[in-house]
N, CA, C, O and CB atoms as a CASP TS submission, in Angstrom:
PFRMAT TS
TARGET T0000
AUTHOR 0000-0000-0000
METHOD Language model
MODEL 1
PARENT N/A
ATOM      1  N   UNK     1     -30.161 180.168 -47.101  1.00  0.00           N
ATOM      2  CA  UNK     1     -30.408 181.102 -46.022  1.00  0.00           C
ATOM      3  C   UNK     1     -31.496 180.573 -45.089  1.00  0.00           C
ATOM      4  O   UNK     1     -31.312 180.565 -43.871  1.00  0.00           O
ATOM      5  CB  UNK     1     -30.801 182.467 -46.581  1.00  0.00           C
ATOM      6  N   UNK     2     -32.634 180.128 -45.648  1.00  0.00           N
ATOM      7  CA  UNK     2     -33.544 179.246 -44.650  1.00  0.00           C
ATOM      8  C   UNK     2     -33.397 178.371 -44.241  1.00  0.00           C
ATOM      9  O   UNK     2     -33.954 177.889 -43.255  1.00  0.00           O
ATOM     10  CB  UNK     2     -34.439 178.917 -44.844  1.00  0.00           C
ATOM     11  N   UNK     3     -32.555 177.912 -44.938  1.00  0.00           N
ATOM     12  CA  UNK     3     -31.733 175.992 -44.149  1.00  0.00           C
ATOM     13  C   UNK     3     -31.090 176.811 -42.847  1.00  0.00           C
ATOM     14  O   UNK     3     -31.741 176.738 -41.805  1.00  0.00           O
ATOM     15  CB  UNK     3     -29.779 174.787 -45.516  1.00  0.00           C
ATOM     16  N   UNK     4     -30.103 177.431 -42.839  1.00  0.00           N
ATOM     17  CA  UNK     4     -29.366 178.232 -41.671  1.00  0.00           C
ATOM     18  C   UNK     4     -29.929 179.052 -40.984  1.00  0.00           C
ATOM     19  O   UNK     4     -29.117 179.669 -40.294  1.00  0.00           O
ATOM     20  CB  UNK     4     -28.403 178.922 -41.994  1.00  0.00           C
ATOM     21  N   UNK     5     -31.311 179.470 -40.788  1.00  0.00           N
ATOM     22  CA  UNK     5     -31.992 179.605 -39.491  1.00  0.00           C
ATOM     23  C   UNK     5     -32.938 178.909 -39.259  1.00  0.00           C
ATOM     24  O   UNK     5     -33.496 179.076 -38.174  1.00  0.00           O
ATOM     25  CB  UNK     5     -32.411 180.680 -39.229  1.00  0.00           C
ATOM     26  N   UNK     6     -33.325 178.139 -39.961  1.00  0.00           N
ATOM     27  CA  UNK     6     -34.051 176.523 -39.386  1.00  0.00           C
ATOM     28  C   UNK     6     -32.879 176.045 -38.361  1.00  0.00           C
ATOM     29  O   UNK     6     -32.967 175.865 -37.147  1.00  0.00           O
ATOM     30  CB  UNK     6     -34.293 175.038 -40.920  1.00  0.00           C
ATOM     31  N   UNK     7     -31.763 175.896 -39.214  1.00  0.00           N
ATOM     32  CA  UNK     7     -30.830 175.208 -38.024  1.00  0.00           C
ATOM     33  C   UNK     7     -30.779 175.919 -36.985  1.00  0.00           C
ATOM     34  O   UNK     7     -30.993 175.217 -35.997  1.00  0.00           O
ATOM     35  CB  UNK     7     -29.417 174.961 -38.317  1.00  0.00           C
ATOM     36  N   UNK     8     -30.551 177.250 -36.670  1.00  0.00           N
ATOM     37  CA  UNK     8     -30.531 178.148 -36.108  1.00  0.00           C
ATOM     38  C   UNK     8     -31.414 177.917 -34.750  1.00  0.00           C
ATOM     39  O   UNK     8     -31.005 177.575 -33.641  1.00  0.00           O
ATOM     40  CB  UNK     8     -30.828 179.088 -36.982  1.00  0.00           C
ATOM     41  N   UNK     9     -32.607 178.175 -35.127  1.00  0.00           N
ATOM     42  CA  UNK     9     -33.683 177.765 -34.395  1.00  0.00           C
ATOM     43  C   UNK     9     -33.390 176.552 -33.759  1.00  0.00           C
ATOM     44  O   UNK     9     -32.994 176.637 -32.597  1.00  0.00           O
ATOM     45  CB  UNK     9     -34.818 177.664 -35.153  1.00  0.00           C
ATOM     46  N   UNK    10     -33.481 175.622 -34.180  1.00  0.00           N
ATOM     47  CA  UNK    10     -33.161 174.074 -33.724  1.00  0.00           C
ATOM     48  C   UNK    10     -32.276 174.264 -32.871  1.00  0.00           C
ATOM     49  O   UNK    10     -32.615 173.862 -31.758  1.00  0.00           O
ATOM     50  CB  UNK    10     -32.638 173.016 -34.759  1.00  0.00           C
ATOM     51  N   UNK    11     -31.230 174.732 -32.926  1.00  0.00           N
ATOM     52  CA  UNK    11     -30.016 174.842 -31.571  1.00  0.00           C
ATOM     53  C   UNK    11     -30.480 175.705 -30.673  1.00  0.00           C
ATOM     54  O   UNK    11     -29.909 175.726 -29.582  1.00  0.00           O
ATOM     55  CB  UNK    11     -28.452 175.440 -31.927  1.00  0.00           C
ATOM     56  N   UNK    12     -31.260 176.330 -30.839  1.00  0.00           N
ATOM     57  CA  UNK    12     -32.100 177.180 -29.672  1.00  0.00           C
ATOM     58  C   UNK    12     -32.703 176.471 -28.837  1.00  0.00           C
ATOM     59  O   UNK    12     -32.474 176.401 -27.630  1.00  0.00           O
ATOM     60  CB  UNK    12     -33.147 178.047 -30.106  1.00  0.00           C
ATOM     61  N   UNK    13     -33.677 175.793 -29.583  1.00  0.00           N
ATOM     62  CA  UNK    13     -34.226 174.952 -28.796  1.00  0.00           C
ATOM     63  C   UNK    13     -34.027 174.101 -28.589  1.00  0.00           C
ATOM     64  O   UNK    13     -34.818 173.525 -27.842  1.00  0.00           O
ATOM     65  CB  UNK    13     -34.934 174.778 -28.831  1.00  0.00           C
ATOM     66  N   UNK    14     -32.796 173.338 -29.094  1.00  0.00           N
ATOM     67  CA  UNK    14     -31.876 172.352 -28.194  1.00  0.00           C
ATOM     68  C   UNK    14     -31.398 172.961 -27.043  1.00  0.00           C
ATOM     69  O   UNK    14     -31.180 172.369 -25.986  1.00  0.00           O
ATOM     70  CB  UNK    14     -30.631 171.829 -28.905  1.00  0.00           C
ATOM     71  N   UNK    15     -31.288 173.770 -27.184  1.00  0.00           N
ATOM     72  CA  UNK    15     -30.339 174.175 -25.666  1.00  0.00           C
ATOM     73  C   UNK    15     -31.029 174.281 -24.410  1.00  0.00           C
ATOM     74  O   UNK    15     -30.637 173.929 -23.297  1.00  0.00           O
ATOM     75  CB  UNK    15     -29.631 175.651 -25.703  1.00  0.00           C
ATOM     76  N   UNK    16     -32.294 174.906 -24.807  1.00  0.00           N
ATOM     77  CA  UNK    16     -33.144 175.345 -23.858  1.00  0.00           C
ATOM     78  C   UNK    16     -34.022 173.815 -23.341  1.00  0.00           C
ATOM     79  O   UNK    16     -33.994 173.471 -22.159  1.00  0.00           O
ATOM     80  CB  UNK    16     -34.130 176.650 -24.581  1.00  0.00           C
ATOM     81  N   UNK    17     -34.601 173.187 -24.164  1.00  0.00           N
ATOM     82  CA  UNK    17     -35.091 171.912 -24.053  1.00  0.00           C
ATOM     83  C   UNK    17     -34.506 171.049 -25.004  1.00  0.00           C
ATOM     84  O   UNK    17     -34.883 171.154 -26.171  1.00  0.00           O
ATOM     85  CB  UNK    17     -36.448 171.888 -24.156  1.00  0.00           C
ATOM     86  N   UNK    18     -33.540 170.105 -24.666  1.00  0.00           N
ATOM     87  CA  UNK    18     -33.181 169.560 -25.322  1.00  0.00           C
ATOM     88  C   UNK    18     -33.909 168.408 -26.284  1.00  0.00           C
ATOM     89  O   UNK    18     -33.629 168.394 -27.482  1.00  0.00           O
ATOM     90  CB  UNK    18     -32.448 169.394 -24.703  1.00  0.00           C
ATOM     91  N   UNK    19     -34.941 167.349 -25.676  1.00  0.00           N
ATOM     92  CA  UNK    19     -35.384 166.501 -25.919  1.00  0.00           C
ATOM     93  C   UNK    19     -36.881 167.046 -27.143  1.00  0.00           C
ATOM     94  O   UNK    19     -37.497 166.263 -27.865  1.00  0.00           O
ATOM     95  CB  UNK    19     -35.508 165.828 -24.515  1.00  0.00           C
ATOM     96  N   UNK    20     -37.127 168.568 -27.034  1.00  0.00           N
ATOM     97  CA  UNK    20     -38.057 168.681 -27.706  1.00  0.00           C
ATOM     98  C   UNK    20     -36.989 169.671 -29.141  1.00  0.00           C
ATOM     99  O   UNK    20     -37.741 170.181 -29.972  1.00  0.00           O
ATOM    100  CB  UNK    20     -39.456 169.406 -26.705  1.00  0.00           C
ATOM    101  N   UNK    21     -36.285 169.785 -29.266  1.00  0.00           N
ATOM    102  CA  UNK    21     -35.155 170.573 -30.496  1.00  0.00           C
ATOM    103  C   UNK    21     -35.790 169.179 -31.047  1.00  0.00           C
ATOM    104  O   UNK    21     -36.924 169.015 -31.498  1.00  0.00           O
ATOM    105  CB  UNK    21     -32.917 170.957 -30.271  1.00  0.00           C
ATOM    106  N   UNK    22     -34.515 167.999 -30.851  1.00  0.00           N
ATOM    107  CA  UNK    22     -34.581 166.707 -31.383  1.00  0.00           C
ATOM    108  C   UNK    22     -35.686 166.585 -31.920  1.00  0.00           C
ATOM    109  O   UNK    22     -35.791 166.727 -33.138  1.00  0.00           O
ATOM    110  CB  UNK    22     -34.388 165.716 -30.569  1.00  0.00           C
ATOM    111  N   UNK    23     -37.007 166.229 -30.947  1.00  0.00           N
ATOM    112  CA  UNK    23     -38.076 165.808 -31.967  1.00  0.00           C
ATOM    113  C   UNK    23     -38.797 166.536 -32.768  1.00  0.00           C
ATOM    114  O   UNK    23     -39.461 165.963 -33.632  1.00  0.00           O
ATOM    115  CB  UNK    23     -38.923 165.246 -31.483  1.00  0.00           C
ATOM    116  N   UNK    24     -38.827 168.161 -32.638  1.00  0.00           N
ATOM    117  CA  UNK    24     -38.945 168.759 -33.614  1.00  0.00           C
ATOM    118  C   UNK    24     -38.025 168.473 -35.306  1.00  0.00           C
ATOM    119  O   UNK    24     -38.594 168.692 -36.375  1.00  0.00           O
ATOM    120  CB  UNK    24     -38.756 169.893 -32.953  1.00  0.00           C
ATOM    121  N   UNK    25     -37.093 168.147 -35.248  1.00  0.00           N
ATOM    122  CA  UNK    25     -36.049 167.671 -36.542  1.00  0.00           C
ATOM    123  C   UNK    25     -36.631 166.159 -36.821  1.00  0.00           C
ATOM    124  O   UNK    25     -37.244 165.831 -37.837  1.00  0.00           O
ATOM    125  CB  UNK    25     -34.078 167.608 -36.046  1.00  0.00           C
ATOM    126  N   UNK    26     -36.333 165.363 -35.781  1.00  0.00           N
ATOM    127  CA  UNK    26     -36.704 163.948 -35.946  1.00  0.00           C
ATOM    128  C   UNK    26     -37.498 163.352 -35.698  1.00  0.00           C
ATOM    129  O   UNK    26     -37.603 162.170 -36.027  1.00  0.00           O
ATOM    130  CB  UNK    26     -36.223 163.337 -35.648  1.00  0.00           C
ATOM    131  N   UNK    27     -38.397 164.065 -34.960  1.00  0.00           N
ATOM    132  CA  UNK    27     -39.510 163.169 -34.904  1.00  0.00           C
ATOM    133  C   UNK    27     -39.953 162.133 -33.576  1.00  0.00           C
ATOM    134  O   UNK    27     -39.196 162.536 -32.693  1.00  0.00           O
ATOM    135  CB  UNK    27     -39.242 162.374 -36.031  1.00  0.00           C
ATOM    136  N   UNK    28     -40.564 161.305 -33.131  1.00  0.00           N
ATOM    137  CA  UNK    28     -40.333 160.053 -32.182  1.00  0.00           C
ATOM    138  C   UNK    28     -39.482 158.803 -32.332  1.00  0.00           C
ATOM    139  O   UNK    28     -39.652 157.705 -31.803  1.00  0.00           O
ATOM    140  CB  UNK    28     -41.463 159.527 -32.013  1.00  0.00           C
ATOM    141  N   UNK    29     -38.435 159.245 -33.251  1.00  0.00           N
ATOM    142  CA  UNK    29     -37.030 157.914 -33.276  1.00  0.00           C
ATOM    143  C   UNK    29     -36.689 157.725 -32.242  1.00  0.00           C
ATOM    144  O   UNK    29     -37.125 158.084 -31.149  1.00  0.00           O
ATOM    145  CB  UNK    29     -35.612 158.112 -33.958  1.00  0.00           C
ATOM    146  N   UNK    30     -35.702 157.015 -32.602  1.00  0.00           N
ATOM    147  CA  UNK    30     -34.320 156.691 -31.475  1.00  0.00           C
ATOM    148  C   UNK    30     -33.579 158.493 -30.921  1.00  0.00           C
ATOM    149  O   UNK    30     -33.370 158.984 -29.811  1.00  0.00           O
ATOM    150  CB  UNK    30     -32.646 155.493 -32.725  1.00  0.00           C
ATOM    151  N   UNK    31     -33.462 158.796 -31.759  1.00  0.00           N
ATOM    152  CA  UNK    31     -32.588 160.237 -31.613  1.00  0.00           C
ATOM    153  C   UNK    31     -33.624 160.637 -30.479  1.00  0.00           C
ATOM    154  O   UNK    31     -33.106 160.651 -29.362  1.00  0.00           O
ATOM    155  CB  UNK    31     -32.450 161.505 -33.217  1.00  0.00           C
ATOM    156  N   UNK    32     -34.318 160.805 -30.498  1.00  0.00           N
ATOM    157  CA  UNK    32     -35.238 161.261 -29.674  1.00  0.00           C
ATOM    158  C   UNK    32     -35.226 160.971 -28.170  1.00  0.00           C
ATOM    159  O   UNK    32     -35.041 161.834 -27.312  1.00  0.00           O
ATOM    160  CB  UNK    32     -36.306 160.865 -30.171  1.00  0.00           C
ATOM    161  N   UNK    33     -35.482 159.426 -27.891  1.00  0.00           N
ATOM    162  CA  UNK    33     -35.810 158.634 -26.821  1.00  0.00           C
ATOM    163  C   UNK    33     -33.693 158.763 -26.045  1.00  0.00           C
ATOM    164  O   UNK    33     -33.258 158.782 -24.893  1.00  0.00           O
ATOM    165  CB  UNK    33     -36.701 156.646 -27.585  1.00  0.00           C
ATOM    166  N   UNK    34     -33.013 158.818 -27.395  1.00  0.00           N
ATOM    167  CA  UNK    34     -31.577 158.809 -26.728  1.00  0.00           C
ATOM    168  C   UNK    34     -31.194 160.105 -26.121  1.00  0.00           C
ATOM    169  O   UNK    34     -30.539 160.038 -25.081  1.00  0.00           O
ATOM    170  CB  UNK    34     -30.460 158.462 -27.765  1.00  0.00           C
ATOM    171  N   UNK    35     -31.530 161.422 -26.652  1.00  0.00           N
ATOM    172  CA  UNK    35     -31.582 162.674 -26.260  1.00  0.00           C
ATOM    173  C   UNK    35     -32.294 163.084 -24.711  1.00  0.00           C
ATOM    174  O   UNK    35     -31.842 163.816 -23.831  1.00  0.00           O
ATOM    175  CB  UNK    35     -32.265 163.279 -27.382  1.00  0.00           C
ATOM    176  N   UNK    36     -33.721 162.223 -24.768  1.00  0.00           N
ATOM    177  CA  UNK    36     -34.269 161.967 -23.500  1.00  0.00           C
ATOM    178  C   UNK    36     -33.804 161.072 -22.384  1.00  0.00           C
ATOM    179  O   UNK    36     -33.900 161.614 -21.283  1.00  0.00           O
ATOM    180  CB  UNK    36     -35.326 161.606 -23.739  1.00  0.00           C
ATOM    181  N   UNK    37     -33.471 160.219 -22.375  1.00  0.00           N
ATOM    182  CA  UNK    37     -32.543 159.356 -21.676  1.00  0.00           C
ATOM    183  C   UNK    37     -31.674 160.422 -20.987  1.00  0.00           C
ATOM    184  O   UNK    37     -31.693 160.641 -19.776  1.00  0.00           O
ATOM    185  CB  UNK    37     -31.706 158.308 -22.665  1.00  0.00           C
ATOM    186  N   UNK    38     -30.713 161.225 -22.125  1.00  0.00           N
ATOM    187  CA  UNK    38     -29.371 161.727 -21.595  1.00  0.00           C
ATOM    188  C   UNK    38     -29.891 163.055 -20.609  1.00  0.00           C
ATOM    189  O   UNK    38     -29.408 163.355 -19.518  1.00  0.00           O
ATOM    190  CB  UNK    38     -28.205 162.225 -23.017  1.00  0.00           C
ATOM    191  N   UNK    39     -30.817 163.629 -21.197  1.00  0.00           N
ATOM    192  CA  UNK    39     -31.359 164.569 -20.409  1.00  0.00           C
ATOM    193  C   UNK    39     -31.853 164.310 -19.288  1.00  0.00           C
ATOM    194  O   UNK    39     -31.838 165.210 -18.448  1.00  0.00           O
ATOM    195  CB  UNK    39     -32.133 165.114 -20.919  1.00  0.00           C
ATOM    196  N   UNK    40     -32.495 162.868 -18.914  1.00  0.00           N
ATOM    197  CA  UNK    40     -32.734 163.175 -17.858  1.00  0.00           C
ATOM    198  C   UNK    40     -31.718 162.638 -16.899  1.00  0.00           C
ATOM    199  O   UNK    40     -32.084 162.696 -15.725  1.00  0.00           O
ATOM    200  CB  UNK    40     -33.921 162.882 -17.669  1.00  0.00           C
ATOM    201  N   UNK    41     -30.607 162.162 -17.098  1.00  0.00           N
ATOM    202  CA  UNK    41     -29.051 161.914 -16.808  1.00  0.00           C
ATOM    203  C   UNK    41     -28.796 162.519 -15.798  1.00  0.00           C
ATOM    204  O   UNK    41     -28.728 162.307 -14.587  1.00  0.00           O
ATOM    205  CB  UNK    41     -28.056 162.318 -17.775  1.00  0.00           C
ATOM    206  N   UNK    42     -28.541 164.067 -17.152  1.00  0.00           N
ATOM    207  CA  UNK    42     -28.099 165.258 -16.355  1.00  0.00           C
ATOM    208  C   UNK    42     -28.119 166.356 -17.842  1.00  0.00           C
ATOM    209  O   UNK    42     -27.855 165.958 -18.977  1.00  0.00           O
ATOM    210  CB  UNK    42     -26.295 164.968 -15.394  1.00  0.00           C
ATOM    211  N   UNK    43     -28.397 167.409 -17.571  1.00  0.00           N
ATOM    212  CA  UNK    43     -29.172 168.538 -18.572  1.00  0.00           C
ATOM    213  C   UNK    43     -27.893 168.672 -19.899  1.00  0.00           C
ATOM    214  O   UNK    43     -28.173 168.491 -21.084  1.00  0.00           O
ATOM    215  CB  UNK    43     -29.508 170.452 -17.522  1.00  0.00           C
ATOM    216  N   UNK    44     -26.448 169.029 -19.384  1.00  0.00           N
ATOM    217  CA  UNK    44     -25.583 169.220 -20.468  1.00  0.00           C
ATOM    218  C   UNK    44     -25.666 167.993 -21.019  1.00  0.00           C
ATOM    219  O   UNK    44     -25.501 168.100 -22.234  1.00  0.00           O
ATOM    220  CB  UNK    44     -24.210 169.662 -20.176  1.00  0.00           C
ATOM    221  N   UNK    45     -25.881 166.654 -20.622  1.00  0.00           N
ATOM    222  CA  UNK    45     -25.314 165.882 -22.052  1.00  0.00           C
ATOM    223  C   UNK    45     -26.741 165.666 -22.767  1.00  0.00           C
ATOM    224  O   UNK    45     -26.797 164.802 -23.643  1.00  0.00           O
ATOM    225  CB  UNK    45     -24.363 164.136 -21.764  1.00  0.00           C
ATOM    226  N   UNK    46     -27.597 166.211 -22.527  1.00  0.00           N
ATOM    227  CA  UNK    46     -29.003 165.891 -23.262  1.00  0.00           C
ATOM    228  C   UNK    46     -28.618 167.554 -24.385  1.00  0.00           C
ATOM    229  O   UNK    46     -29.193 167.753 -25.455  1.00  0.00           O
ATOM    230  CB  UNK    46     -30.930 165.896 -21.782  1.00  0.00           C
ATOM    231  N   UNK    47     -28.090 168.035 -24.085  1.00  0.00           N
ATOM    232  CA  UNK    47     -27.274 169.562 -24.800  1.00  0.00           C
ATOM    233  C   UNK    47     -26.434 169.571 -25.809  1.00  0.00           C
ATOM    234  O   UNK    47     -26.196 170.109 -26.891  1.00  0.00           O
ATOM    235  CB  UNK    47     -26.370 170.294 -23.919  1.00  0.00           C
ATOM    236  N   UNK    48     -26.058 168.749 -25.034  1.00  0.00           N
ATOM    237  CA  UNK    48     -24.414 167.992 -25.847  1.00  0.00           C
ATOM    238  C   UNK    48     -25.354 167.015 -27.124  1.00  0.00           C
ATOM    239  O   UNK    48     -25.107 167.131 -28.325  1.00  0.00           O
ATOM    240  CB  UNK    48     -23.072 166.421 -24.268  1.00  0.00           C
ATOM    241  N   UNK    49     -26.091 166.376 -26.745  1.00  0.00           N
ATOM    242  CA  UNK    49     -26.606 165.255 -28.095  1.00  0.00           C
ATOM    243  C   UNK    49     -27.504 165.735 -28.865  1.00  0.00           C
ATOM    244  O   UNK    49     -27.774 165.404 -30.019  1.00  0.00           O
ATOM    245  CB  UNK    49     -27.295 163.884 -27.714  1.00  0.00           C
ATOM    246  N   UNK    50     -28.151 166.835 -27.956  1.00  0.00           N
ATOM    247  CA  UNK    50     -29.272 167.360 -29.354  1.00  0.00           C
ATOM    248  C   UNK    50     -28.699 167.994 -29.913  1.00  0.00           C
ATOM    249  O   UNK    50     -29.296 168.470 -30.878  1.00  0.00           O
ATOM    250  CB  UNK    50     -30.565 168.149 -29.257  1.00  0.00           C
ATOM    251  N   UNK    51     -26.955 168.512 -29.695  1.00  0.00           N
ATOM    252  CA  UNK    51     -26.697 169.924 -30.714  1.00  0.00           C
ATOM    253  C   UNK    51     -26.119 169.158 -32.042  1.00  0.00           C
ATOM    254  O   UNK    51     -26.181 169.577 -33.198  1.00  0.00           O
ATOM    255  CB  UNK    51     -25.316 171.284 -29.984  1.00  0.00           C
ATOM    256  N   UNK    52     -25.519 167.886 -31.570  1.00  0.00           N
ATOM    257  CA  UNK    52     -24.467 167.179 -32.355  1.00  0.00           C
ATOM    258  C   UNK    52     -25.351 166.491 -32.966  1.00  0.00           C
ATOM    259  O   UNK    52     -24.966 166.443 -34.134  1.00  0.00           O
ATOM    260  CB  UNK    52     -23.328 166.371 -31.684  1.00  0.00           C
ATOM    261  N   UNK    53     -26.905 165.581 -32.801  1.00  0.00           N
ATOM    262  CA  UNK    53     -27.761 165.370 -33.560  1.00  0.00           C
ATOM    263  C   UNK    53     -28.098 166.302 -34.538  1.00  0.00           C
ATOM    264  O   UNK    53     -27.911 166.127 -35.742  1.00  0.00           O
ATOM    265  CB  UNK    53     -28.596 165.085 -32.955  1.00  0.00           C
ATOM    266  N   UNK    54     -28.567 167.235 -34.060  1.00  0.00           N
ATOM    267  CA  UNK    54     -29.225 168.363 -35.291  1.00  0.00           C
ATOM    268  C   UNK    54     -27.968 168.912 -36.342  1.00  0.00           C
ATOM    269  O   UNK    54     -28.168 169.209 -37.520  1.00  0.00           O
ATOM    270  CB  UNK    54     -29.983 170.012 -34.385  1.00  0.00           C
ATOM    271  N   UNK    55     -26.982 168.963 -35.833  1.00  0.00           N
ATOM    272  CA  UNK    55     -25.785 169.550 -36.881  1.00  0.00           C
ATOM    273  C   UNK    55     -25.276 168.619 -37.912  1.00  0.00           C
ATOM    274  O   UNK    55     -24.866 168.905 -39.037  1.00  0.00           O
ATOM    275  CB  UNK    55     -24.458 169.978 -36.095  1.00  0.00           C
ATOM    276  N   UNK    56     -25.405 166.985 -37.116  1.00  0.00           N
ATOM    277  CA  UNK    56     -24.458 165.998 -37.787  1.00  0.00           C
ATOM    278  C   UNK    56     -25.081 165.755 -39.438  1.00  0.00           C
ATOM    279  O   UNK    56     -24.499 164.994 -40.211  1.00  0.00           O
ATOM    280  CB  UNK    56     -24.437 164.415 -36.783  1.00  0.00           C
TER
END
């Protein structure tokens, strides 16, 4: 039940800021710097990678 609104949370704040969901889960990796990249792209695919990061 706490694993599933940790995740919960995390897709929240993926959505809203994508690049900070990510490093909240991961930390300053790659996932991170790649999430940021995409975000600053254009906002959905930085959306699109933090949701599919945090779920995968």
């Amino acid at each position: 039940m706490a694993d599933n609104t940790a995740t919960f949370i995390d897709i929240l704040v993926a959505i809203i800021l994508p690049p900070l969901g990510v490093f909240l889960r991961f930390g300053c990796g790659i996932e991170f710097w790649i999430c940021l990249i995409l975000t600053l792209f254009g906002y959905v695919p930085g959306i699109i990678y933090a949701v599919y990061a945090i779920t995968k």
